[in-house]
N, C-alpha and C positions, 0 to 999 in steps of 0.2 A: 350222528343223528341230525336230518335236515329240520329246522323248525320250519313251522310253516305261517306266512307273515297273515294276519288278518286285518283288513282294512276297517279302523274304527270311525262311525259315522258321526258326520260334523251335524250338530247339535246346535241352534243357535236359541239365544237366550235373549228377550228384550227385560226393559225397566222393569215391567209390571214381574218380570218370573212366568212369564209363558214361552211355554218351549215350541220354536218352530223346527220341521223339519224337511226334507225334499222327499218326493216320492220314492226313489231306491230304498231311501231308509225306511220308509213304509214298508216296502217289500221285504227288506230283510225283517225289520221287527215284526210284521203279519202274518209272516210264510205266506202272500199271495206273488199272483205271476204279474209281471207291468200292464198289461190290458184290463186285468180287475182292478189293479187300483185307477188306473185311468179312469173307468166307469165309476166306479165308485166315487172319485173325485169332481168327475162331472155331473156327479146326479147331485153331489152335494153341494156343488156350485150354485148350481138351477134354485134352490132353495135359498130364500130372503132371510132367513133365521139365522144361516151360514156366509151370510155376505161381507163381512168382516175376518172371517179365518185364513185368509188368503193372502200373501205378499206373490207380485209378481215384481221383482227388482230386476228380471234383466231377461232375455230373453232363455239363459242357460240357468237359472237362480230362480225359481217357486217354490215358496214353502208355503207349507201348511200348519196350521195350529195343532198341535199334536192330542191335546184335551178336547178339541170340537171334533176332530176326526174320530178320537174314538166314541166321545160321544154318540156321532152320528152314527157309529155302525152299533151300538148297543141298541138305537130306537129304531133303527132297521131290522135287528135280529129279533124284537117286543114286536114290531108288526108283522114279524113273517111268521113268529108263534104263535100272534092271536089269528092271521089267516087257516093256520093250520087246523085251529078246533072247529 
């Protein structure tokens, strides 16, 4: 019986206990496809509230704040409920 290997995603961790992560992990943690979190990630760039949740350390290395991203899609999903009614 072949196992089959899964690739565990790199996690990084600063001082404070906030956890960064790169976009793929997004993907898998979110179940979205790489174009939605890209948008996703650039609307929440554009936003001054969010300008701090970002590490760009290399060109192949951008993480995100794992706590402000989901943040941000929770106050996304509170306004697309309130446009709803």
């Amino acid at each position: 019986m072949a196992k089959k290997k899964v690739k565990i995603a790199q996690i990084y961790e600063d001082d404070a206990g906030a956890v960064w992560v790169r976009s793929p992990d997004l993907q898998k943690r979110f179940s979205l496809c790489r174009t939605t979190i890209y948008v996703l990630l650039s609307e929440m760039r554009k936003m001054p509230k969010y300008c701090y949740s970002f590490l760009d350390l290399s060109y192949n290395l951008r993480l995100v704040r794992l706590a402000d991203f989901e943040r941000f899609l929770q106050e996304r999903s509170e306004k697309k409920m309130w446009l709803r009614k």
